[in-house]
C-alpha positions in Angstrom: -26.1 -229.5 -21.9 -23.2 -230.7 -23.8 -20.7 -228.5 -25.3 -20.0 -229.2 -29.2 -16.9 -227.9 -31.6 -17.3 -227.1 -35.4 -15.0 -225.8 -38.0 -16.5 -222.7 -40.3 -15.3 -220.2 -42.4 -14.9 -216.8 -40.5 -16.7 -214.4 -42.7 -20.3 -217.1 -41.5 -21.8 -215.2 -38.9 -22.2 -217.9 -35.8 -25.2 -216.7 -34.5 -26.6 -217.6 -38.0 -26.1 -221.0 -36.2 -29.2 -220.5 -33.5 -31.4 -220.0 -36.4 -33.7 -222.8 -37.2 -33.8 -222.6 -40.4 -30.2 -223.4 -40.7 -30.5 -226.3 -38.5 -29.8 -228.3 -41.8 -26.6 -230.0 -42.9 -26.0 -230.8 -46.8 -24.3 -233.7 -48.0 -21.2 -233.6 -49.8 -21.8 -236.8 -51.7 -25.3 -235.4 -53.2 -28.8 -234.2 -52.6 -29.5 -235.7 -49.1 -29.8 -233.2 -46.6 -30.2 -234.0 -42.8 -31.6 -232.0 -39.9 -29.0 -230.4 -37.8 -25.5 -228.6 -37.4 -22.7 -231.1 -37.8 -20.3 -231.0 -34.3 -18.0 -233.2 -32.7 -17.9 -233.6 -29.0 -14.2 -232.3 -28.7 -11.6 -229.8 -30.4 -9.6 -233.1 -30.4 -12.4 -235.3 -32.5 -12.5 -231.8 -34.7 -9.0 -231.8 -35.6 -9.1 -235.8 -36.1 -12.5 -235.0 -38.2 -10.6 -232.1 -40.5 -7.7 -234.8 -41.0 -10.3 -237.5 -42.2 -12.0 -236.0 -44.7 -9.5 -232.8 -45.6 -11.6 -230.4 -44.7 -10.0 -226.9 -45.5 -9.8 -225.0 -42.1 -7.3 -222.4 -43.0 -8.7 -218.8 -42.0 -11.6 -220.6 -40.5 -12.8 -220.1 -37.0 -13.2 -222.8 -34.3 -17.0 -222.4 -32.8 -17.8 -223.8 -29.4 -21.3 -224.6 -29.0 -23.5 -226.0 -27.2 -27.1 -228.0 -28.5 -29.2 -230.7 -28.3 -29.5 -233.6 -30.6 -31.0 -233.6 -33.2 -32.5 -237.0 -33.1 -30.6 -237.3 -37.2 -27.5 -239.0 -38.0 -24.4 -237.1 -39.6 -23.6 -238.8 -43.1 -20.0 -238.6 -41.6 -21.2 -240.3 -37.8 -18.5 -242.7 -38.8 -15.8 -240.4 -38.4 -17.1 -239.0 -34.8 -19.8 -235.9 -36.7 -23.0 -235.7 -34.7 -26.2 -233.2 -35.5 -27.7 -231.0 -32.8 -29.8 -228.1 -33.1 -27.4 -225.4 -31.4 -28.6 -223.2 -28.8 -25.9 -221.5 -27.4 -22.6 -219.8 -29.0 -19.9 -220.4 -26.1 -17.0 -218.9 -27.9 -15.5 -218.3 -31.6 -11.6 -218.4 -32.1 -9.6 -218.4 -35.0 -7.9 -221.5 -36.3 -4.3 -221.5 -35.4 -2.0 -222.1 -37.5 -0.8 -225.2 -35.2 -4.0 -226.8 -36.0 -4.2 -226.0 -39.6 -0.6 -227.5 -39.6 -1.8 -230.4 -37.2 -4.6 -231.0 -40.3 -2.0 -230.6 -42.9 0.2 -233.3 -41.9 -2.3 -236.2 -42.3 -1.8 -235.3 -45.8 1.7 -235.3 -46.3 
């Protein structure tokens, strides 16, 4: 099974993640809401991800999954975001502040 990375906010619990019912992922740009989690396949696709579309990863946590596809497509696919219905929590670390600063400077 393949192992998958997301960026969340640290006070989401993770194993909310395993719960079906949040196998759903919103979009940004309005009402359309796909099935799934959104991932990428590697910390280095996450950071590239974060630096793309500026998402804010400061006092986040880093979760390592791992899932299956979920047989959608991420309105961001473009950018490397999958969906998979998680079924494993691997490990949860904090964001350092090297990647938060790694994620900044795509914006300076």
């Amino acid at each position: 099974m393949t192992t998958y990375y997301r960026i969340q906010q640290a006070d989401r619990d993770p194993q909310d993640l395993l719960n079906p019912d949040q196998f759903r992922s919103a979009s940004w740009h309005g009402d359309d809401e796909r099935y799934g989690v959104s991932v990428t396949r590697s910390l280095d696709s996450l950071i590239r991800y974060a630096q793309e579309t500026g998402l804010d990863a400061e006092g986040g946590v880093v979760v390592e999954l791992r899932g299956t596809p979920s047989g959608d497509t991420d309105e961001d696919a473009h950018l490397g975001a999958e969906l998979v219905c998680p079924t494993e929590i691997c490990s949860v670390t904090p964001v350092t502040d090297e990647q938060v600063d790694e994620i900044l400077a795509a914006w300076d």
